[in-house]
N, C-alpha and C positions, 0 to 999 in steps of 0.2 A: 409430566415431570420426570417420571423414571426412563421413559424412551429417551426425553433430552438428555439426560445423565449418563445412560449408555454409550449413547452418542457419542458423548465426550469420551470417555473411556476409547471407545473405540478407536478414533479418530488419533486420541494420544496414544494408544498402544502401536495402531498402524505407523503411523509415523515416527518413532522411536526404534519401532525395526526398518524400515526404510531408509530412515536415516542414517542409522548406525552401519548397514548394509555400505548404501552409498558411501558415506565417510572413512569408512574402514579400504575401500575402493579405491578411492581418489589417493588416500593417504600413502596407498601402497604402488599405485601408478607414478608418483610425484617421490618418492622414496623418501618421504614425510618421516622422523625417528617416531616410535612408537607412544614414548613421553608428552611430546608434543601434538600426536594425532589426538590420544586419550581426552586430553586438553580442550583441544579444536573442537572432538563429538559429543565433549558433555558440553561446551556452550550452546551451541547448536541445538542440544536436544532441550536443553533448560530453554532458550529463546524461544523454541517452536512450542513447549509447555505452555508459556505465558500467551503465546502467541495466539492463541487457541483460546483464552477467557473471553472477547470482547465477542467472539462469534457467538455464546452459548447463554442465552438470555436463563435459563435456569442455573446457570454456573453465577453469574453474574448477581443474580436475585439471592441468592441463599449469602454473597461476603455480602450485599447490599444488607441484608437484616442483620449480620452480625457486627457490623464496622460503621463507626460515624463516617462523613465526608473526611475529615482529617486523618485520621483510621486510616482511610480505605487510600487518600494518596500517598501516605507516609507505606505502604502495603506496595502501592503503585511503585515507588521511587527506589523503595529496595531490590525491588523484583527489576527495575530497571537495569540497576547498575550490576547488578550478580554475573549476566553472560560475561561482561566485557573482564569483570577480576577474575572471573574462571580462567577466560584464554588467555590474560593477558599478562598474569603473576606467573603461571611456568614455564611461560613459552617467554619470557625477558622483555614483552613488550608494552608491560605499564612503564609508562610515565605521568609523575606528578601532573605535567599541567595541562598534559591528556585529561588523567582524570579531573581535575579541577573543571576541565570544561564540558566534559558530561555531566559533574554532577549538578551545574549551573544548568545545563538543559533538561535534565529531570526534574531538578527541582522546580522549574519555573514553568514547562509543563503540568506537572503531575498538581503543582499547589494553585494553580492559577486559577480556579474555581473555587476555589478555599478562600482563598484570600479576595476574591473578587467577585462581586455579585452579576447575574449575568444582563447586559444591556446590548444596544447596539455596538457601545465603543468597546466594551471590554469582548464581544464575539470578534470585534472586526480586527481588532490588536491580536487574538488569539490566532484567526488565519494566518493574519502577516505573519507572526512569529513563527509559526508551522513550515509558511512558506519562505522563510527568511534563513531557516533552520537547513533544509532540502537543496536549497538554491544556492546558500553556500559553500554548500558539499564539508561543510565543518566534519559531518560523522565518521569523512571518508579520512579526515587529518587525526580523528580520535581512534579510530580504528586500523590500526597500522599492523600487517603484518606484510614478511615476504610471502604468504602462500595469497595465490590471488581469490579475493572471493569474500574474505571474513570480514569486509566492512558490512553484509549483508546485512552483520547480524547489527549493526545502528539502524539501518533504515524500518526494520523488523521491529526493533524495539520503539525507533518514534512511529511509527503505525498504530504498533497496540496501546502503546500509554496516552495520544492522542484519541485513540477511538474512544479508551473508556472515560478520558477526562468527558468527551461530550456527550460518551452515552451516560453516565453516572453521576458524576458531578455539577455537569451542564443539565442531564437530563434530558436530551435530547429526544425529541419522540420523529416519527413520521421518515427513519432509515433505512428500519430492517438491514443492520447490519449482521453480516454471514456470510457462509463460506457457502451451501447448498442452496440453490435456487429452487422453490416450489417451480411445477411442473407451466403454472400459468408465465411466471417468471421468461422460464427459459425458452417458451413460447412467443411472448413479445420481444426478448432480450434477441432472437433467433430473426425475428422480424423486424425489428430496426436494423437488424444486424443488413439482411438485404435492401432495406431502405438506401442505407448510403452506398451503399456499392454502384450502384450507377452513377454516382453525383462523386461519391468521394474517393475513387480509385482513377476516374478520369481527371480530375481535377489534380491530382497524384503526378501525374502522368504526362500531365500536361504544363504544368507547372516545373516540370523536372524535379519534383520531389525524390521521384522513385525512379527503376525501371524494371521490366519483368526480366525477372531470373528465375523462371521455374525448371529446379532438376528436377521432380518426383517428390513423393510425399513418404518418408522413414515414418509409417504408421503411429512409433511408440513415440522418436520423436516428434512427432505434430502434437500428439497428445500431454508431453511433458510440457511442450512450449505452452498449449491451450491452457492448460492446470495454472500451471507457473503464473502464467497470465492474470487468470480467474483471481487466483488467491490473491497475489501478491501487488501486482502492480493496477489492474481494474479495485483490486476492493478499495487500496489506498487513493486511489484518484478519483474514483468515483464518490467516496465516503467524502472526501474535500471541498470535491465541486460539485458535488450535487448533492449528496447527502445536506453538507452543511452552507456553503457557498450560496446554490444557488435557491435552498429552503430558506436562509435566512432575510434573502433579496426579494422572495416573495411575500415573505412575512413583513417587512418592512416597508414595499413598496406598493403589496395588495395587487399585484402585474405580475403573476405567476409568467408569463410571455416575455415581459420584461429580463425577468429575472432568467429564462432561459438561455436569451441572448447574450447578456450581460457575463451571465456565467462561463457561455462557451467564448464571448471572447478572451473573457481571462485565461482559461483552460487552452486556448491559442499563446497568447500573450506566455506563458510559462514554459510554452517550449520554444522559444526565443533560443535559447540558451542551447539547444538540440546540436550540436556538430561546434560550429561558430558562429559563435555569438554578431549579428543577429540571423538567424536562418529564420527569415518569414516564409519561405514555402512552405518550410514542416508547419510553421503557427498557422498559414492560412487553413492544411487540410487539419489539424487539430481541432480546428476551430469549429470546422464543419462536423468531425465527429464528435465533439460536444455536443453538438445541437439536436444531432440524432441519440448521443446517449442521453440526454437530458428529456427527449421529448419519453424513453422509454423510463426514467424514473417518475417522471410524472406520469404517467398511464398506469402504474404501479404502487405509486408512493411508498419507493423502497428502491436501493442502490442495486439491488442483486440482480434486477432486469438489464440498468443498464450498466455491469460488469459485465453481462453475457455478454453483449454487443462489443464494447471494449476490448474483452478479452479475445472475438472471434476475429475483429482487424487487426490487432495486433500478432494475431496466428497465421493469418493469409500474410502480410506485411514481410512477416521474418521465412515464411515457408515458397512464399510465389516473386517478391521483390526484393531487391537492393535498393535501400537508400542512398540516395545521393547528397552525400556531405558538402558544404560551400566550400569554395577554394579556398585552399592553406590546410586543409585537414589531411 
């Protein structure tokens, strides 16, 4: 308990200098006024605060015994909305029905387990809306700035308020949602990882997905790209389709196998959208890294293996290749 708690600490302290480093950076490269930078690093560091609760199951446990479910989304939906009024009252870029339509996504997030008992339809209505959410890039129309970058903090904030509706609310067990992988973890996450690389970089390749552009490997950038990765974009896609997607496909269908496939071709199917709309290259090889990262959450029963995996193609992908976008882009 006290380790996990440190933990946390840690994690928020590091990151708080970190960030405020880099922001103060960026802010002064971009000739960002000072009022507005302030603005910018305290939403950022308030979003990466919140950001940080669904990873820490002893963070989680202690508002879980103090707060009812209603409590605890009405806790959810204010911690929601706070980054976006920090940057967006000084910096000139609230608007009314900006805000009107985040706070209809918080709140229908955040109370949708409150209001709703959990079954197959009302799990299966919650992905839609997650994924109806994502896919209409709505957060990037509420999150308006000229500096580029700050829509980040929507997609940050539907991450964690979805992770904890299902870890808390829903209750979800068999995720292991987090940010550090146990050493077994990143053992098999490391081994699927080469699993697809014979099947899923030729197939890349061959398909005209991709092509090799390897200059060199910038050490700290490979490792920002890997992290970046890890956290952000593997916890969230893995936590969706596999975590929940394709847990729920096996629970209902008793076809854990079923349910692997099924998952990754949806996990195909949603990057449709990748370049121009439709780009089935990218959905074909997606689809195929589903199936590898899916086979590594089942071997695991928990997302964090197959994030490794995830996150290590998506680091070769941006570090060794160019994607190749469908004509018109």
């Amino acid at each position: 308990m006290h380790q996990t708690l440190g933990a946390f600490r840690a994690a928020l302290l590091t990151g708080w200098v970190g960030l405020s480093a880099a922001g103060w950076l960026y802010a002064r490269q971009l000739n960002i006024p000072l009022w507005a930078a302030v603005s910018l690093i305290a939403a950022f560091l308030l979003e990466y605060s919140f950001y940080l609760f669904p990873g820490f199951e002893t963070v989680r446990h202690r508002l879980r015994g103090k707060l009812s479910h209603r409590q605890f989304a009405t806790a959810m939906a204010m911690s929601a909305a706070a980054p976006y009024l920090i940057y967006s009252l000084p910096t000139g870029q609230f608007r009314w029905t900006a805000c009107a339509g985040l706070a209809a996504i918080i709140a229908v997030v955040s109370f949708w387990y409150v209001a709703l008992p959990p079954s197959r339809a009302t799990d299966f209505a919650f992905l839609a809306l997650l994924a109806a959410i994502m896919l209409s890039r709505s957060l990037n129309l509420i999150y308006t700035s000229p500096i580029k970058g700050v829509s980040i903090l929507g997609h940050l904030m539907l991450i964690r308020t979805g992770a904890l509706a299902a870890l808390e609310l829903r209750r979800m067990r068999d995720v292991r949602f987090g940010f550090i992988p146990s050493q077994r973890e990143w053992i098999v996450g490391v081994q699927y990882f080469f699993y697809f690389l014979p099947i899923g970089l030729p197939l890349a390749l061959w398909l005209g997905a991709a092509h090799l552009n390897f200059t060199g490997f910038l050490f700290w950038k490979t490792l920002a790209i890997f992290f970046g990765a890890l956290w952000v974009t593997a916890l969230s896609e893995e936590f969706f389709f596999r975590g929940l997607l394709q847990q729920w496909l096996a629970d209902w269908t008793a076809k854990p196998r079923l349910a692997l496939v099924a998952a990754s071709l949806v996990y195909g199917v949603a990057h449709l959208s990748f370049g121009t709309f439709p780009n089935w290259r990218m959905a074909a090889v997606d689809a195929v890294l589903g199936c590898f990262c899916g086979m590594a959450y089942q071997k695991t029963a928990g997302i964090r293996a197959s994030m490794v995996t995830h996150a290590l193609v998506v680091t070769v992908w941006r570090t060794m290749f160019t994607l190749r976008l469908p004509p018109g882009m």
